[in-house]
VOLUMBA-628822 format. One record per atom (N, C-alpha, C): residue number from 1; atom name; x, y, z. Coordinates in Angstrom, 1 decimal, decimal comma, always signed. Last residue first. Layout:
<pts>
+-----+----+--------+--------+--------+
!   i ! at !   east !  north !     up !
+-----+----+--------+--------+--------+
! NUM ! CA !      X !      Y !      Z !
...
+-----+----+--------+--------+--------+
</pts>
This chain:
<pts>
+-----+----+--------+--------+--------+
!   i ! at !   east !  north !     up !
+-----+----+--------+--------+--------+
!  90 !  N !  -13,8 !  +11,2 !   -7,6 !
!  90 ! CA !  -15,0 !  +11,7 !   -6,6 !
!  90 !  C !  -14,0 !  +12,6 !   -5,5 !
!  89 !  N !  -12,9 !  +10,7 !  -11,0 !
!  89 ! CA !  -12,6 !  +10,6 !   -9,7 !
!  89 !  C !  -13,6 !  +11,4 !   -8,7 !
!  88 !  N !  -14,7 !   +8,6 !  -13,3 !
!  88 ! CA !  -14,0 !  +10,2 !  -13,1 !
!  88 !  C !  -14,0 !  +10,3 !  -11,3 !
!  87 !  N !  -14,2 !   +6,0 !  -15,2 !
!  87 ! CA !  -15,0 !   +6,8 !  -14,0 !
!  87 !  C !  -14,2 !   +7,9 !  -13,6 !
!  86 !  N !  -13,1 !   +4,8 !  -17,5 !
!  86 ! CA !  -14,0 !   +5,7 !  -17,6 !
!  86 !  C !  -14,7 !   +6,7 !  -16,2 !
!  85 !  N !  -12,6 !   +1,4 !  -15,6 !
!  85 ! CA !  -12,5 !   +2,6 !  -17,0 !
!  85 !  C !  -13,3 !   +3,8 !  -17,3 !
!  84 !  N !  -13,0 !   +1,5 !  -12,5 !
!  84 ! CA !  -13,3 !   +1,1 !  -13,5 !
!  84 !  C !  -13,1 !   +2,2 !  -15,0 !
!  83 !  N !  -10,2 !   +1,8 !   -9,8 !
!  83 ! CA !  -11,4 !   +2,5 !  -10,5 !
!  83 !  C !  -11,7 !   +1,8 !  -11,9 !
!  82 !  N !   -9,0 !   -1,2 !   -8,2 !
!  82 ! CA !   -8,6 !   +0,1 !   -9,2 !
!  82 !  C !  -10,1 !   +0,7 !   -9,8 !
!  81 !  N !   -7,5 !   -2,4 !   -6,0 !
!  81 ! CA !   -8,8 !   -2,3 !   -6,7 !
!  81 !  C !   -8,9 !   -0,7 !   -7,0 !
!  80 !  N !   -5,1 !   -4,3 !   -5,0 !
!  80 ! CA !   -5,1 !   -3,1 !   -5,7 !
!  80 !  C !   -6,8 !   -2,9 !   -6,2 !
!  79 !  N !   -4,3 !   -6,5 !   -2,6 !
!  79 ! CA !   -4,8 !   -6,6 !   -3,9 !
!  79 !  C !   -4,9 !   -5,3 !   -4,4 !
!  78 !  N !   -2,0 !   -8,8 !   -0,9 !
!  78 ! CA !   -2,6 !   -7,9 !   -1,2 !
!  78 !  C !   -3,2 !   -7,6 !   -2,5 !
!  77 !  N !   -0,9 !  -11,6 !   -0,8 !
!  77 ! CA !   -1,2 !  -10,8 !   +0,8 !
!  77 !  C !   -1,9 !   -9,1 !   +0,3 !
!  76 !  N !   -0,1 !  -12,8 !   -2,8 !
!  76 ! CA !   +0,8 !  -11,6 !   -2,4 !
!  76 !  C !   +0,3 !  -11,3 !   -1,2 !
!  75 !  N !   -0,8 !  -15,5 !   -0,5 !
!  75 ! CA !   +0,5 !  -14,6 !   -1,7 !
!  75 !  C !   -0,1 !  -14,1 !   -2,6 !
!  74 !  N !   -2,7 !  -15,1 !   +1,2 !
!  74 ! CA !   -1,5 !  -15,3 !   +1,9 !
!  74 !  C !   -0,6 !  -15,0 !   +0,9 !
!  73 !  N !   -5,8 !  -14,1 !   -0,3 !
!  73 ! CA !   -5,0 !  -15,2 !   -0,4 !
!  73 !  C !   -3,7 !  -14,9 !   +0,7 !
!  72 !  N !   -8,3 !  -12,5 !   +2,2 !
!  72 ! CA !   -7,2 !  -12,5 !   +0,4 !
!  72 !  C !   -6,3 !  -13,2 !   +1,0 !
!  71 !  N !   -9,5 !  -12,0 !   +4,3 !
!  71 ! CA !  -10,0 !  -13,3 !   +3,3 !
!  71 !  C !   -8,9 !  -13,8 !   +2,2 !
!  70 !  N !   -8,8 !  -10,1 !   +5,9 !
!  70 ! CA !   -8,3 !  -11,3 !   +6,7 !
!  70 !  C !   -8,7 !  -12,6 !   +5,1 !
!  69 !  N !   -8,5 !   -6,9 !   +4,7 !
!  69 ! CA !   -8,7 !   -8,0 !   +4,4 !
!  69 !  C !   -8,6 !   -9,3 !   +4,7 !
!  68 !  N !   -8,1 !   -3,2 !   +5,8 !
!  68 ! CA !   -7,7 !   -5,0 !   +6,2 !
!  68 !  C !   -9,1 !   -5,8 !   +5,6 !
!  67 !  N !   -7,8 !   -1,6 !   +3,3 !
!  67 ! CA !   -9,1 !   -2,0 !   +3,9 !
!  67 !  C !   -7,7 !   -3,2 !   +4,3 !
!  66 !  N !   -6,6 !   +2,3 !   +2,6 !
!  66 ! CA !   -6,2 !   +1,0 !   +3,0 !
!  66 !  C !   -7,2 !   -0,1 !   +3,9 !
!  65 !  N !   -7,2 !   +4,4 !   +0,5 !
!  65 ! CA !   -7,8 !   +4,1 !   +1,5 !
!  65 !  C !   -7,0 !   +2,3 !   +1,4 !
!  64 !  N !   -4,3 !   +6,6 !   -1,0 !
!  64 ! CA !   -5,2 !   +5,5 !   -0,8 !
!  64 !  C !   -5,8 !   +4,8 !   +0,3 !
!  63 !  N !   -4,3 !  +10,3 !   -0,4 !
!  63 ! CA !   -4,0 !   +9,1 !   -0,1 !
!  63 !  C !   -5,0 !   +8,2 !   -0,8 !
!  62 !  N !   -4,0 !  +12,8 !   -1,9 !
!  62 ! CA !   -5,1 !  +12,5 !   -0,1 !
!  62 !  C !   -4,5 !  +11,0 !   +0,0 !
!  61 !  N !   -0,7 !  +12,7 !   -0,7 !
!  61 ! CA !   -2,2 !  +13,0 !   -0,6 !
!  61 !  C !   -3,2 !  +13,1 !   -1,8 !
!  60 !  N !   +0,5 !   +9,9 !   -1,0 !
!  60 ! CA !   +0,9 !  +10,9 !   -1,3 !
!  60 !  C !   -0,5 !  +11,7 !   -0,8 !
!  59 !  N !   +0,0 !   +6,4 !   +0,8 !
!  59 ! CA !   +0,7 !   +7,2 !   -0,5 !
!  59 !  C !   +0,5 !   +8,7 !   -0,2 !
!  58 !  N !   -3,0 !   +5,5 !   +2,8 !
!  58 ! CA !   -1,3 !   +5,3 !   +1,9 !
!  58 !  C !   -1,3 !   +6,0 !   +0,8 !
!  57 !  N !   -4,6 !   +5,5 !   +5,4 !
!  57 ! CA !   -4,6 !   +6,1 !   +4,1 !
!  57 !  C !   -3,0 !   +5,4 !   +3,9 !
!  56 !  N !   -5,9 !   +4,8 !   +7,9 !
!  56 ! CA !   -6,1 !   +4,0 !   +6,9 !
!  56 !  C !   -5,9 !   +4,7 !   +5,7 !
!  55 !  N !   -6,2 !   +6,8 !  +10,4 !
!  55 ! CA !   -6,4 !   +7,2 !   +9,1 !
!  55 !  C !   -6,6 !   +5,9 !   +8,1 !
!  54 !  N !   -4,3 !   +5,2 !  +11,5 !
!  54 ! CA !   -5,7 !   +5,3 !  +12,3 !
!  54 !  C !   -6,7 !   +6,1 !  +11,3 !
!  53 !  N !   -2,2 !   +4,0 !  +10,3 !
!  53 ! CA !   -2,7 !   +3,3 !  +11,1 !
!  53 !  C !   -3,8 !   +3,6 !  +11,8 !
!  52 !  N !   -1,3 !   +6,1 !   +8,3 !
!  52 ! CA !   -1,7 !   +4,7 !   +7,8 !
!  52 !  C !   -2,4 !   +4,1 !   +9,0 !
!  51 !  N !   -1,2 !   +8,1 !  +10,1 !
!  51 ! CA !   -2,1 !   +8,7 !   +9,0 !
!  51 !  C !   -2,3 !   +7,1 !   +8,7 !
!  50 !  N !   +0,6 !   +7,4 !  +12,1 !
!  50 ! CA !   -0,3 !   +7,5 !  +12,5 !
!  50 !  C !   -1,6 !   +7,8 !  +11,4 !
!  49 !  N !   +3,6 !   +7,3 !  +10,8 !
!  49 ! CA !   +2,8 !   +6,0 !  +11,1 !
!  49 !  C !   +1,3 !   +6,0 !  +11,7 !
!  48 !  N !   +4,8 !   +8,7 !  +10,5 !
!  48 ! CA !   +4,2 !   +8,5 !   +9,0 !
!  48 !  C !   +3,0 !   +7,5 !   +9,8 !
!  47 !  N !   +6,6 !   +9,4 !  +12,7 !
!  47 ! CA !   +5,4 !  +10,6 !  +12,2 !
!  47 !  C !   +4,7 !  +10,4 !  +11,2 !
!  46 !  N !   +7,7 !   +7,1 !  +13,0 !
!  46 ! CA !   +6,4 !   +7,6 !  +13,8 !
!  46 !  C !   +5,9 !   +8,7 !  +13,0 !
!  45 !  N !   +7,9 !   +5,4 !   +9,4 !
!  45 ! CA !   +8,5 !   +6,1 !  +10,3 !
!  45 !  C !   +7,2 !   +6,9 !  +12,0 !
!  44 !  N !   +7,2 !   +1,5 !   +9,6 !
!  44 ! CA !   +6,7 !   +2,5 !   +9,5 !
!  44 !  C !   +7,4 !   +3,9 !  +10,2 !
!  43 !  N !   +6,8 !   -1,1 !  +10,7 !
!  43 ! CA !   +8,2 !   +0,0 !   +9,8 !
!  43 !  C !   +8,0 !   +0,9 !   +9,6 !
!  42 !  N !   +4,2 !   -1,4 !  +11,4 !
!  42 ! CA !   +5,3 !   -1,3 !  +12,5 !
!  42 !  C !   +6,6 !   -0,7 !  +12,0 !
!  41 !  N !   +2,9 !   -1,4 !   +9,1 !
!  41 ! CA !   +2,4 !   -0,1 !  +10,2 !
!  41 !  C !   +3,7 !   -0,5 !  +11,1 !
!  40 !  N !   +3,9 !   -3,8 !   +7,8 !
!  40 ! CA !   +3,8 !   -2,7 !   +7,3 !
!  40 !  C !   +3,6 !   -1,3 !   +8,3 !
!  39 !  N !   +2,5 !   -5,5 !  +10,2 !
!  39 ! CA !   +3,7 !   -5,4 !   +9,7 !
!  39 !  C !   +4,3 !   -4,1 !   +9,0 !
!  38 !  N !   -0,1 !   -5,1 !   +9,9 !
!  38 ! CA !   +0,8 !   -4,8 !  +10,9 !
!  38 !  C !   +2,3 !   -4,6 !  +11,1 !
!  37 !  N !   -0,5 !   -6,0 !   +6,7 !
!  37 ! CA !   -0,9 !   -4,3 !   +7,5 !
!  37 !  C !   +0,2 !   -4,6 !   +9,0 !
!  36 !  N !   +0,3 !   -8,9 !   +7,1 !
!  36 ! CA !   +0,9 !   -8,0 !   +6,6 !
!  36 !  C !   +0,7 !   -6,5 !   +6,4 !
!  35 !  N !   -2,0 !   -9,6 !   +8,5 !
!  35 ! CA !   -0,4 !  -10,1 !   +9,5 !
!  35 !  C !   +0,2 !   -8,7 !   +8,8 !
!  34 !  N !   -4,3 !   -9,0 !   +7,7 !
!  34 ! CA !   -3,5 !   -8,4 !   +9,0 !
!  34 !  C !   -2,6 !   -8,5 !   +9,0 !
!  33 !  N !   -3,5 !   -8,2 !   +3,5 !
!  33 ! CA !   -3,8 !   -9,2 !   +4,4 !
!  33 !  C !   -3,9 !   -8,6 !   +6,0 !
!  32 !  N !   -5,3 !   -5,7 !   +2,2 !
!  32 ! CA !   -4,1 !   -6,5 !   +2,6 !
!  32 !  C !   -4,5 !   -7,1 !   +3,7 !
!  31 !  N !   -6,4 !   -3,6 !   -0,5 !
!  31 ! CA !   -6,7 !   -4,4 !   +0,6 !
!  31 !  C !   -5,6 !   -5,3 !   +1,0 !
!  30 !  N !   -6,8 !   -0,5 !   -1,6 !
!  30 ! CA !   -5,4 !   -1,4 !   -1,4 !
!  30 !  C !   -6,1 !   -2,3 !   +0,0 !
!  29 !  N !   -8,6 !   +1,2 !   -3,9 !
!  29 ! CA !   -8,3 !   +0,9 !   -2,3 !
!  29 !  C !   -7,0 !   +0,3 !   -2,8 !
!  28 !  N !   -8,6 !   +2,5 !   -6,5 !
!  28 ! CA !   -9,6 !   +2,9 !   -5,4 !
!  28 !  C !   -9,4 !   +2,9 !   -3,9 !
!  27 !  N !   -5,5 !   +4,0 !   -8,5 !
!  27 ! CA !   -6,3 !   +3,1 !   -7,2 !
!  27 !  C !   -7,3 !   +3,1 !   -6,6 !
!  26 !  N !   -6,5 !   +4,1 !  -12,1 !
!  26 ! CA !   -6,2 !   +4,9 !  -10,9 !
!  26 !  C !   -6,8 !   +3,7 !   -9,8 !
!  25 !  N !   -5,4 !   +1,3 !  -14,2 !
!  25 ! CA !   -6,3 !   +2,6 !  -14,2 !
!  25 !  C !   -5,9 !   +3,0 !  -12,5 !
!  24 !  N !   -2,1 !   +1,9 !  -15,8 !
!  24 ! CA !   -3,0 !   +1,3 !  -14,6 !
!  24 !  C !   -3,6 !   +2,6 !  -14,5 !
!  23 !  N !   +0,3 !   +3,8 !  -16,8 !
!  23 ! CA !   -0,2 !   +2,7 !  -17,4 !
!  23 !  C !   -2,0 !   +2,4 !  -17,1 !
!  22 !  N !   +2,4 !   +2,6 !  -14,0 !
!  22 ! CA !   +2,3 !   +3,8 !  -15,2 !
!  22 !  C !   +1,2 !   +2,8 !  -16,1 !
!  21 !  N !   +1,1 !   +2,3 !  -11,0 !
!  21 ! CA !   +1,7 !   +1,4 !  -12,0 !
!  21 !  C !   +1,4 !   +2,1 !  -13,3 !
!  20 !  N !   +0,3 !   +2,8 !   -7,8 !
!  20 ! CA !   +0,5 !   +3,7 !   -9,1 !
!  20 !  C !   +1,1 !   +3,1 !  -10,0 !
!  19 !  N !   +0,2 !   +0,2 !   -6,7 !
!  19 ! CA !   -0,9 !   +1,3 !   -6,8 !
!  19 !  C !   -0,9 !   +2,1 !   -8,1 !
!  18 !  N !   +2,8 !   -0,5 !   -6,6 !
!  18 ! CA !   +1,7 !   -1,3 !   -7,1 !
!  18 !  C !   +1,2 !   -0,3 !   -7,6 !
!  17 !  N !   +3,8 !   +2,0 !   -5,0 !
!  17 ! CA !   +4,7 !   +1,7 !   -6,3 !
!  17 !  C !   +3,5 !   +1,1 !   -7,0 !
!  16 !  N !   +2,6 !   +1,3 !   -2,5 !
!  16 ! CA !   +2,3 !   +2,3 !   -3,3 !
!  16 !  C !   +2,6 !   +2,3 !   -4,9 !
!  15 !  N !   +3,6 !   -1,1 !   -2,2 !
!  15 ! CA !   +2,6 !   -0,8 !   -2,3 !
!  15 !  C !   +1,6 !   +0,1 !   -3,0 !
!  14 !  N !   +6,6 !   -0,2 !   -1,9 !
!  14 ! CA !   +6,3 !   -1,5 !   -2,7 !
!  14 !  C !   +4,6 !   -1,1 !   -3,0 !
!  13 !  N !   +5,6 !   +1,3 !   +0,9 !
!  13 ! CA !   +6,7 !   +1,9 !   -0,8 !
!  13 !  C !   +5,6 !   +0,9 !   -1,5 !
!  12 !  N !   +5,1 !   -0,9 !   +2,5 !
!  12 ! CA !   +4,6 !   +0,7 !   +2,4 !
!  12 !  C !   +4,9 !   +1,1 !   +0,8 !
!  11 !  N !   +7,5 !   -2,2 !   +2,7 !
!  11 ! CA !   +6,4 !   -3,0 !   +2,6 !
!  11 !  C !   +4,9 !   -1,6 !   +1,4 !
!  10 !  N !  +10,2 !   -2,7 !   +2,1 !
!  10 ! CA !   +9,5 !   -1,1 !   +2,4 !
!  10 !  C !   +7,7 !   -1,5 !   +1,8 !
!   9 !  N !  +12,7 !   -4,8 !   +3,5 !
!   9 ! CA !  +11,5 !   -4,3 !   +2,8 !
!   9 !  C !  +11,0 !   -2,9 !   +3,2 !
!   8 !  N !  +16,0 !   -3,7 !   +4,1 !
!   8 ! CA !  +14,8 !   -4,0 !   +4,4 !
!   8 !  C !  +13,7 !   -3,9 !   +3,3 !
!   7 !  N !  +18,6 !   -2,8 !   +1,6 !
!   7 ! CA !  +18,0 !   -2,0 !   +3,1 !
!   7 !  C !  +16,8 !   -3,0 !   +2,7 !
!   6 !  N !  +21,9 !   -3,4 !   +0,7 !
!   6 ! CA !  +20,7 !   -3,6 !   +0,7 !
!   6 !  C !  +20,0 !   -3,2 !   +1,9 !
!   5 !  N !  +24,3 !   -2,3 !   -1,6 !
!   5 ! CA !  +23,7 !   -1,8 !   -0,1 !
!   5 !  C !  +22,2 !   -2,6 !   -0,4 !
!   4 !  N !  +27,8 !   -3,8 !   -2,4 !
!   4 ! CA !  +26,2 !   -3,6 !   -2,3 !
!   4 !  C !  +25,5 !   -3,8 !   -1,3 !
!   3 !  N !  +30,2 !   -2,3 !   -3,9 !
!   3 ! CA !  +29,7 !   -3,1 !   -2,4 !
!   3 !  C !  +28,4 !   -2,5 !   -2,6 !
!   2 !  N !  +32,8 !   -3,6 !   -5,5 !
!   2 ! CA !  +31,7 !   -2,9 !   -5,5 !
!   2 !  C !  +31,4 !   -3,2 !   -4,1 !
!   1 !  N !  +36,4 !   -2,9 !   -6,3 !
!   1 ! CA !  +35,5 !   -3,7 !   -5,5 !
!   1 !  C !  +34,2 !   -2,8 !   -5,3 !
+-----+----+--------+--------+--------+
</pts>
């Protein structure tokens, strides 16, 4: 007998995972819906939770800049805006 562990979304993760997609030109931002930033900033662990929520960064350092977007669609609730081919990082 198997037993399967499931744990919560990781709204955070999932995101970053998007972001860096092998392959995919590098992230600029990560725009997301409010409902779903607040959400995401509430699971969040406390000591993680203050760089995404008043910093506006995600992922690894320096991070991705995280923009609330109230306009983007409801599904997925987020978008990835990736650096254009060729541009060299700032």
């Amino acid at each position: 007998m198997s037993s399967v562990h499931w744990f919560g979304p990781d709204i955070a993760g999932d995101l970053v995972a998007v972001a860096y997609t092998t392959g995919a030109a590098a992230p600029r931002e990560i725009r997301i819906r409010p409902e779903l930033y607040a959400r995401m900033v509430a699971q969040l662990p406390p000591g993680i939770r203050p760089t995404v929520a008043d910093r506006h960064l995600i992922g690894a350092w320096p991070g991705v800049p995280v923009v609330v977007d109230p306009a983007l669609p409801e599904a997925p609730g987020f978008e990835v805006v990736r650096a254009r081919p060729g541009a060299t990082a700032a």
